[in-house]
ROZABA-58170 format. One record per residue (C-alpha): x, y, z. Coordinates in steps of 0.05 Angstrom, whole numbers, always signed. Layout:
BEGIN
<site X="X" Y="Y" Z="Z"/>
...
This chain:
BEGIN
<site X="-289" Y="-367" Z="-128"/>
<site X="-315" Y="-296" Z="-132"/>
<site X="-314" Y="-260" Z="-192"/>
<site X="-308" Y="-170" Z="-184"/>
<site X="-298" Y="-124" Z="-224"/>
<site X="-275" Y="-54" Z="-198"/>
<site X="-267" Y="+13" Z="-214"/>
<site X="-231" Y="+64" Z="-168"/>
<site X="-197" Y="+124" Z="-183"/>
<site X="-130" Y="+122" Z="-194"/>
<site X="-85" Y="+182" Z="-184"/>
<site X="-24" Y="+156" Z="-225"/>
<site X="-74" Y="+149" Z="-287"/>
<site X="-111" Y="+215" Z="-272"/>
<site X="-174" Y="+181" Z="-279"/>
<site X="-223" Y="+123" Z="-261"/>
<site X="-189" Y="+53" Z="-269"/>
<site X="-221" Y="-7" Z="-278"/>
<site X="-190" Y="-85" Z="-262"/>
<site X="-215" Y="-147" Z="-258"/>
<site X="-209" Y="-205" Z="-201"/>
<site X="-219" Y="-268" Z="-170"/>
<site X="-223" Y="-280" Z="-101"/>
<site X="-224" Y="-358" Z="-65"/>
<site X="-259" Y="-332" Z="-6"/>
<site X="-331" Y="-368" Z="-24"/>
<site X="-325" Y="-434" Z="-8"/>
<site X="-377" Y="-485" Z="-13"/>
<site X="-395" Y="-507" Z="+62"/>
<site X="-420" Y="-572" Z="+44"/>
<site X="-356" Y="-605" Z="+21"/>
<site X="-300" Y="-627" Z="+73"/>
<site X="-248" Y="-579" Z="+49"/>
<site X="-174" Y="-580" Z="+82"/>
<site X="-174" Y="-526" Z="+129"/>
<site X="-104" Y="-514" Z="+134"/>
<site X="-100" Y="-512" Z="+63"/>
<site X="-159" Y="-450" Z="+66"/>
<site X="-146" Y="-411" Z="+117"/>
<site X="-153" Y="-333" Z="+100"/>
<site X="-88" Y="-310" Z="+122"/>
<site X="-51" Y="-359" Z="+73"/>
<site X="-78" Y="-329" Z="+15"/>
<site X="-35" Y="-305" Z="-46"/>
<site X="-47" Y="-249" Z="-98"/>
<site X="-27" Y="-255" Z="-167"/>
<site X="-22" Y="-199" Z="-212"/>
<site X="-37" Y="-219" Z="-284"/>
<site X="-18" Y="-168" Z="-331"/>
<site X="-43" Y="-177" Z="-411"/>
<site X="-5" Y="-162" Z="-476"/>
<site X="+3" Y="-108" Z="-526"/>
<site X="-73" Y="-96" Z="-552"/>
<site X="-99" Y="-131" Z="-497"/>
<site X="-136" Y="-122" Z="-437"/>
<site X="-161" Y="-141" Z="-365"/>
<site X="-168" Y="-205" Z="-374"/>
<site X="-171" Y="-267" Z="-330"/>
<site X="-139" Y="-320" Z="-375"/>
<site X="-112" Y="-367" Z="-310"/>
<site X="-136" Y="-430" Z="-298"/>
<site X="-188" Y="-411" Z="-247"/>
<site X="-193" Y="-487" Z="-209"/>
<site X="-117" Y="-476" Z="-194"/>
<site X="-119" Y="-413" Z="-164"/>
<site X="-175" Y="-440" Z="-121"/>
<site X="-135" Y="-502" Z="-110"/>
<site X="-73" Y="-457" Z="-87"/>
<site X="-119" Y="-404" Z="-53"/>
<site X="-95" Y="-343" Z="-93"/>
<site X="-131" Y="-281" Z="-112"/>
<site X="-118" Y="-253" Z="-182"/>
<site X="-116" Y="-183" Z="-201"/>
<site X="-121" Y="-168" Z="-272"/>
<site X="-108" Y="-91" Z="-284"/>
<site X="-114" Y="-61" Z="-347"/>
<site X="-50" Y="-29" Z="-372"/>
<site X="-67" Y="-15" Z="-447"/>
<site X="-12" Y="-11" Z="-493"/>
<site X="+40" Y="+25" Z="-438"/>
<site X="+86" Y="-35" Z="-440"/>
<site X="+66" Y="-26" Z="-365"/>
<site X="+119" Y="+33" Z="-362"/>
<site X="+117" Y="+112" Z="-327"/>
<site X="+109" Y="+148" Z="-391"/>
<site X="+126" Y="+222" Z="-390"/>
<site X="+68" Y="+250" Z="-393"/>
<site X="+14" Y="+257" Z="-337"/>
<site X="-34" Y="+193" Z="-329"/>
<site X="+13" Y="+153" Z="-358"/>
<site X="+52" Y="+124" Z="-291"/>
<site X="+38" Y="+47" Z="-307"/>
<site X="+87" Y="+20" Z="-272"/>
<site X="+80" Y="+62" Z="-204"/>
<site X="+1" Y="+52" Z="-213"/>
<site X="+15" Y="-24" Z="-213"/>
<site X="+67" Y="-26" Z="-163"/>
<site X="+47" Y="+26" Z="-115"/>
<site X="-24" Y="+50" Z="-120"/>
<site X="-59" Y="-16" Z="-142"/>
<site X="-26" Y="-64" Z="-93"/>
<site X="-36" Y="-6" Z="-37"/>
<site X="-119" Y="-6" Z="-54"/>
<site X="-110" Y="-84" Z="-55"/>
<site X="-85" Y="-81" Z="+19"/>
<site X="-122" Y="-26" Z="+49"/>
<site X="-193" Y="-67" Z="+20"/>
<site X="-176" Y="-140" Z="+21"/>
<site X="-125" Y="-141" Z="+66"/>
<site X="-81" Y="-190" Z="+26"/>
<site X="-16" Y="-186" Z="-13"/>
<site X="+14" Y="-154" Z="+58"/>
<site X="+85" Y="-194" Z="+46"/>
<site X="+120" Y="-198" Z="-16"/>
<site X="+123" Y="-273" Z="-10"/>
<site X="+40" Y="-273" Z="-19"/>
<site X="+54" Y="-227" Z="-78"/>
<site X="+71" Y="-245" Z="-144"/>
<site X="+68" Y="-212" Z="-215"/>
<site X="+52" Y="-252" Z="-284"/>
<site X="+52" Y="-244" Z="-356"/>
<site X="+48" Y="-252" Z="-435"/>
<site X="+84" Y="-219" Z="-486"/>
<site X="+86" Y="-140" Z="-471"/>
<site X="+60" Y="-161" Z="-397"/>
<site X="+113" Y="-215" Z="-392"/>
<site X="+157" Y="-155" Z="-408"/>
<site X="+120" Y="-119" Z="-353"/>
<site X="+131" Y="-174" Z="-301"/>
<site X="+201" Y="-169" Z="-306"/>
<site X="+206" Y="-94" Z="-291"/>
<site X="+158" Y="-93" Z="-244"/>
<site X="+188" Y="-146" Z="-206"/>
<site X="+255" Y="-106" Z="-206"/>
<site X="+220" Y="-41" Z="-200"/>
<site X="+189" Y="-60" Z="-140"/>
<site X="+226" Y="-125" Z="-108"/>
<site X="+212" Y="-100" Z="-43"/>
<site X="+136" Y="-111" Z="-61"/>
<site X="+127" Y="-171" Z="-114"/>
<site X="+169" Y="-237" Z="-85"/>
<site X="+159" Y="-269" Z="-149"/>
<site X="+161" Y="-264" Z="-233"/>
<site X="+132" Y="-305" Z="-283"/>
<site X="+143" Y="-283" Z="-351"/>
<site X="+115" Y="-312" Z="-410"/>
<site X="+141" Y="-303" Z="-485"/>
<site X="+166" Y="-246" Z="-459"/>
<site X="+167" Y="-181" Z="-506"/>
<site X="+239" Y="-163" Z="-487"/>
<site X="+256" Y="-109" Z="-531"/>
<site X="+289" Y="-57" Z="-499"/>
<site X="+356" Y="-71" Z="-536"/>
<site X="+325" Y="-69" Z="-610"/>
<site X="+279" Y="-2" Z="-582"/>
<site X="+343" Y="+28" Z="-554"/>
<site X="+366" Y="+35" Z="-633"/>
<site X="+307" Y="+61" Z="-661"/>
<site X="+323" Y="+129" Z="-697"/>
<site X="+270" Y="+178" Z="-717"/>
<site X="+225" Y="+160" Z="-779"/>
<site X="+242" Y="+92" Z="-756"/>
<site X="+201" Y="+31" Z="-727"/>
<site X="+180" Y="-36" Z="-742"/>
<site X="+122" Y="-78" Z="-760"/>
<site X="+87" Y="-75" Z="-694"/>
<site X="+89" Y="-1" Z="-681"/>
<site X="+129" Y="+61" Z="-699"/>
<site X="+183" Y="+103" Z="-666"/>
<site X="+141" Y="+157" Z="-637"/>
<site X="+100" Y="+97" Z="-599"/>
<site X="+165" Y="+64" Z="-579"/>
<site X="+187" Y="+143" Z="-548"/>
<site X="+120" Y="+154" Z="-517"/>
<site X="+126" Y="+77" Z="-477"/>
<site X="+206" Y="+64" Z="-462"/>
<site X="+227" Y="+153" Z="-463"/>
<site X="+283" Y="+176" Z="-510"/>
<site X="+305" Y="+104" Z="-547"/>
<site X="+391" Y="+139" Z="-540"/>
<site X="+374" Y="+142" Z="-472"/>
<site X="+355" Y="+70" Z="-456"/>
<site X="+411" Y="+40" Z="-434"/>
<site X="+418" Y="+71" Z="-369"/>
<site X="+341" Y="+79" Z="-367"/>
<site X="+291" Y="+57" Z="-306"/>
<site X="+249" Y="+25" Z="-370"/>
<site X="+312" Y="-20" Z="-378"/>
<site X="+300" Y="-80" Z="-349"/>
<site X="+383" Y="-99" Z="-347"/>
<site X="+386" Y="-27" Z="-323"/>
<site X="+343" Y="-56" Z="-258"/>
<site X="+386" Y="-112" Z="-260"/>
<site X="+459" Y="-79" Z="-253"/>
<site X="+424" Y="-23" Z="-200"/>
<site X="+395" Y="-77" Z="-150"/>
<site X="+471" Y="-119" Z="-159"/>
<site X="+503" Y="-50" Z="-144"/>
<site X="+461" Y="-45" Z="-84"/>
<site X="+467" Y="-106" Z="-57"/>
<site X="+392" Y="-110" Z="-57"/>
<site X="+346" Y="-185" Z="-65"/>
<site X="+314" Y="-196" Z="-127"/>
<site X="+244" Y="-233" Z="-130"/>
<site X="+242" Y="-306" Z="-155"/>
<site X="+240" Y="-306" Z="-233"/>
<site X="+209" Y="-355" Z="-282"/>
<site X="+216" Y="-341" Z="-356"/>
<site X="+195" Y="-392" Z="-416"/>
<site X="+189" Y="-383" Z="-485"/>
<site X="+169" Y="-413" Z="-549"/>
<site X="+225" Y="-454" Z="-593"/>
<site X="+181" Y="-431" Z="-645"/>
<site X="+161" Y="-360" Z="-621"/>
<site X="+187" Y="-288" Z="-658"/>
<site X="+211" Y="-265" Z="-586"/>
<site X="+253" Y="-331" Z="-579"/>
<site X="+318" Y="-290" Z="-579"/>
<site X="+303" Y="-233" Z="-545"/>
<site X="+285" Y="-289" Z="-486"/>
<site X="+354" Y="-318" Z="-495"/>
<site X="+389" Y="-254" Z="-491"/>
<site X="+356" Y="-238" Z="-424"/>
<site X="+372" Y="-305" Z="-397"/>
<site X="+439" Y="-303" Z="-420"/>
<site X="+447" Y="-232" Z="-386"/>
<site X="+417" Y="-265" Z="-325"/>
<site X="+465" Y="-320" Z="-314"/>
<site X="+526" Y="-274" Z="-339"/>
<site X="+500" Y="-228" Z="-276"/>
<site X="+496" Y="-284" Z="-230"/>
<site X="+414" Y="-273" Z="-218"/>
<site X="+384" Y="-341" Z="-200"/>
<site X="+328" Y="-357" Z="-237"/>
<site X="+293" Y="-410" Z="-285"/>
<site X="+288" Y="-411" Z="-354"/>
<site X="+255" Y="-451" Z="-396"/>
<site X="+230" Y="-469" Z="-473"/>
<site X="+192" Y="-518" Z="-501"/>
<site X="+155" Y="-526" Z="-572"/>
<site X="+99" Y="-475" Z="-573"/>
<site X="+83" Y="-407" Z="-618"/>
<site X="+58" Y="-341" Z="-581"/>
<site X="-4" Y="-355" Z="-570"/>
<site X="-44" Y="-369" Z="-509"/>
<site X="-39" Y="-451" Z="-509"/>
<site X="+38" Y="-444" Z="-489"/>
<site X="+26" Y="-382" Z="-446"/>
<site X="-32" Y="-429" Z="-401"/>
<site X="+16" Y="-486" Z="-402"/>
<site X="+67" Y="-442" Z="-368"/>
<site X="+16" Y="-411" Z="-323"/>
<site X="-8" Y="-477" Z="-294"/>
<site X="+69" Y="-499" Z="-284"/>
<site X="+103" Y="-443" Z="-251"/>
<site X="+41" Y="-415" Z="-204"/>
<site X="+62" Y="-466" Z="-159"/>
<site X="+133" Y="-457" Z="-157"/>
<site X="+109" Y="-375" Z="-141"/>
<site X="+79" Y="-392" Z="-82"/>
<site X="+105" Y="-448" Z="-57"/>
């Protein structure tokens, strides 16, 4: 598997971008391999988007991408919650729904369907899956989101001088827009949710699992409860783990599969 890095200049950031990826196109010519199972057209692209004080980072279990001949994009996204801020160079969401998978196409000339195209996550980019998925369904055919920092409800209460251990209100403004505002908000995930129903539009294949002994175990509940009350098909699931990156590469290695399959 190839490893690049590359930096381009991005015109939603206002600036050069970086991202990180791996591409199965390097195959060893001295072992049989299944051709049908390598053939350049079936590739897949994966988007793998980090958490809050994270960056690019290519935490997937590399032999299984190889093994399910997908490419991996890891972007970096800083601490936008993967959002369109208001102010200029701060369209995260449109960078990594439009512009990134766009330079993907035009210079590797995969992720052309949204069934080769899938989105992935942690914590804030678990958060980021989601909306991007329902942002853009027309682009990413699948979600996998992982301990998922669903906070849009508690954010949408946040008052001025207010905040909470992670950040303050003024970060929480800057990311999700005016928090009294929220509700009916393209940074609202449910907001995404009741607009693609309304339209009678499809929504990508979700995957969501959480930690029984996670901090963002309710949250997670709350969004698959507002899932099934909606009718959305999708799979949830939780099993023991804390937020850290053992559970998130257990979940990795079990729904990439189901994404592409």
């Amino acid at each position: 598997m190839a490893e690049l890095n590359i930096r381009f200049f991005s015109n939603y950031l206002h600036r050069t971008a970086e991202f990180k990826m791996l591409l199965p196109n390097d195959e060893r010519k001295d072992i049989p391999w299944e051709e049908e199972k390598h053939r350049p057209e079936e590739m897949k692209t994966l988007l793998l988007l980090h958490g809050y004080t994270g960056d690019a980072d290519l935490w997937i279990n590399k032999e299984q991408a190889v093994s399910l001949n997908v490419a991996v994009v890891a972007p970096n996204g800083e601490n936008s919650f993967w959002l369109d801020g208001e102010a200029t160079g701060r369209q995260f969401a449109s960078y990594i729904g439009i512009e990134l998978i766009e330079y993907i196409r035009m210079t590797f000339g995969i992720a052309m369907t949204p069934d080769k195209t899938g989105v992935m996550g942690f914590s804030m980019g678990g958060f980021g899956a989601i909306h991007t998925g329902l942002m853009f369904p027309e682009t990413f055919g699948s979600v996998a989101a992982l301990s998922s920092a669903l906070i849009h409800n508690g954010v949408a209460e946040m008052k001025e001088g207010t905040g909470n251990s992670v950040a303050n209100y003024a970060y929480y403004r800057e990311c999700f827009g005016d928090p009294s505002k929220l509700s009916d908000s393209v940074n609202n995930p449910e907001y995404l949710v009741r607009k693609l129903k309304a339209e009678g539009k499809s929504f990508p294949d979700i995957y969501m699992a959480c930690g029984t002994e996670d901090f963002l175990l309710e949250p997670n509940r709350q969004f698959h409860r507002f899932l099934e009350e909606n009718g959305i098909k999708h799979v949830y699931e939780e099993s023991e783990g804390i937020h850290d990156m053992n559970f998130w590469s257990k979940y990795a290695q079990i729904f990439m599969p189901r994404m592409f399959d």
